[in-house]
N, C-alpha and C positions, 0 to 999 in steps of 0.2 A: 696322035695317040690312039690306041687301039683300044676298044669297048669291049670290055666284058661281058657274056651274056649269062643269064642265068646257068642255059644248057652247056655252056663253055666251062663253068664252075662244078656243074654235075657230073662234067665228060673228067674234069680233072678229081674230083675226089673218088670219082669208080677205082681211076687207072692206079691210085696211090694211097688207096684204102689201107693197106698193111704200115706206110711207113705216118700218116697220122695218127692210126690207133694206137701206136708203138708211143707217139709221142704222148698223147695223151693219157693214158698208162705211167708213161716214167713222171709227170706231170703229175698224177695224183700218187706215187709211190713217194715220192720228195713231199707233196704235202701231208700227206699221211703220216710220217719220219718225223717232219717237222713238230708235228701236233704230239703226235707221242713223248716225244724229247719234252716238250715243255710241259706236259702234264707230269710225266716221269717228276721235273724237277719240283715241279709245286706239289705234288703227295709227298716228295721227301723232305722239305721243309715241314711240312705240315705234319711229319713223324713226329718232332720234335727228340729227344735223348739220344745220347750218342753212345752206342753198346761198348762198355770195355772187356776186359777177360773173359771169354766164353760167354759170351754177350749177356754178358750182367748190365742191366738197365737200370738206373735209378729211377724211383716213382713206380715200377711195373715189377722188379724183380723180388722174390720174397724172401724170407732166409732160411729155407730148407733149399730151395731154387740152388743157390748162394753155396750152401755146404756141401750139395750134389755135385756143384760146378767145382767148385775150388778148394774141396776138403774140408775138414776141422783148421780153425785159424789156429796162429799160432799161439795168438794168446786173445783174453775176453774183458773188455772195461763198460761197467755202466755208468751212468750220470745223468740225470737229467730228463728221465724219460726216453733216455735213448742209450743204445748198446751201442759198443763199437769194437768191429772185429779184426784183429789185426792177420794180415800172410806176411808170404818174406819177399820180398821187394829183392833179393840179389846182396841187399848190405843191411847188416844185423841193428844196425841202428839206427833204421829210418823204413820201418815196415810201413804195406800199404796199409791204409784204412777204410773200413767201409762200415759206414753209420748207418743204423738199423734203428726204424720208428715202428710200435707196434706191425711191427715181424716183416717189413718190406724197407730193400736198400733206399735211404734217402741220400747220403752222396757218398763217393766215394772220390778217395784220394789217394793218388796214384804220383810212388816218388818213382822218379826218372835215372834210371842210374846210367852215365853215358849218354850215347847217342841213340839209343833203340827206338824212341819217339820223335827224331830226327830235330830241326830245328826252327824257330815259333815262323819264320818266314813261309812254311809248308801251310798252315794252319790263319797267317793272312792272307794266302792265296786260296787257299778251300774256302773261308767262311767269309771274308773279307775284313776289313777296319773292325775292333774291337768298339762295342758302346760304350765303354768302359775301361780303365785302368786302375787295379786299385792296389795297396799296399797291405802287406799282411807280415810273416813270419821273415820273409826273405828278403824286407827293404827294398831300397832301392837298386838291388842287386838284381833281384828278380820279379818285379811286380807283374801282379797278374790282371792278365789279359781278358776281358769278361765278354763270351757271346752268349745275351739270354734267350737268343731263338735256338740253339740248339743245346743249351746248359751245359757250357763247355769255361772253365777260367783255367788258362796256360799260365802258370807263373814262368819267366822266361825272361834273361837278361835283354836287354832291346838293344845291345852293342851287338852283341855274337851271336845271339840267337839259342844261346843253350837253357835248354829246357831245366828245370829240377825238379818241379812240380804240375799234376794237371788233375783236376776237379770235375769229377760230374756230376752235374744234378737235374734234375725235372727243370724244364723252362718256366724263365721265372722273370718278372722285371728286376731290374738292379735294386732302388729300394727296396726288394722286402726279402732280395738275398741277403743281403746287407745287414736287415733286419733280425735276421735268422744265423748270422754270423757275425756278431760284432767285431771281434778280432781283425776285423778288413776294414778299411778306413778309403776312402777317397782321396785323401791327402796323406805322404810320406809323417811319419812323429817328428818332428825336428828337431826333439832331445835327444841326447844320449841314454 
């Protein structure tokens, strides 16, 4: 076996100076890449809301914001401490809505007509496994799909995949959506 000398090591990194720098370069370009990517992804989690129409946000959007972005609704209901503004969703009897809490969007509900929001399989592949399943207006036809890290609930048949309804709101744990939305139940009504 032949012995290395130090001088032997220094005679070889002179001769081949350009193609280690090279590597060590592409070596911190890939780690560099790396680092960004995962930081990228934990600031977007950390965004939390997911912007609908002309990046109307629930929790952050106001409602002059709201009427700049998307007009005069087409029609206006209060109740409750809270306003709700309806637009035209594409079919005259199932407009969108967007509920308005001292003058800022609290959620909006967004009906699906067709395929234009594609189908709920897109939406386990983006955010992953739902925390949640729960039952509301559309049975078990449609129940909705709850992610509270990004206040996202998919109503969506879990046969086919077809969307009919999708909710945004400020991230929230289940119970105290729940809380704030009674109509939604954990468990399907098992009467008629």
């Amino acid at each position: 076996m032949s012995k290395y000398t130090l001088t032997d090591i220094a005679k070889a990194v002179r001769s081949e100076w350009f193609l280690i720098t090279s590597i060590i370069v592409a070596i911190g370009i890939v780690l560099l890449s790396f680092i960004g990517l995962n930081i990228g992804k934990k600031s977007g989690e950390q965004e939390g809301s997911i912007a609908w129409k002309n990046n109307i946000i629930a929790g952050e959007t106001t409602k002059d914001k709201l009427i700049k972005s998307l007009g005069q609704p087409l029609k206006i209901e209060a109740a409750d401490n809270q306003v709700s503004y309806f637009y035209d969703s594409g079919n005259k009897y199932r407009p969108h809505e967007v509920e308005l809490s001292e003058d800022q969007v609290n959620l909006i509900k967004e009906q699906v007509v067709g395929d234009e929001r594609g189908k709920l399989s897109y939406y386990l592949q983006k955010y992953g496994e739902p925390q949640a399943t729960v039952y509301g207006r559309h049975g078990d036809f449609a129940p909705g799909h709850f992610w509270q890290a990004v206040g996202l609930l998919v109503f969506a048949n879990t046969n086919d995949g077809t969307i009919v309804e999708i909710w945004y709101f400020q991230p929230q744990d289940l119970q105290n959506f729940l809380g704030r939305h009674p109509e939604l139940k954990l468990q399907e009504d098992q009467g008629f």
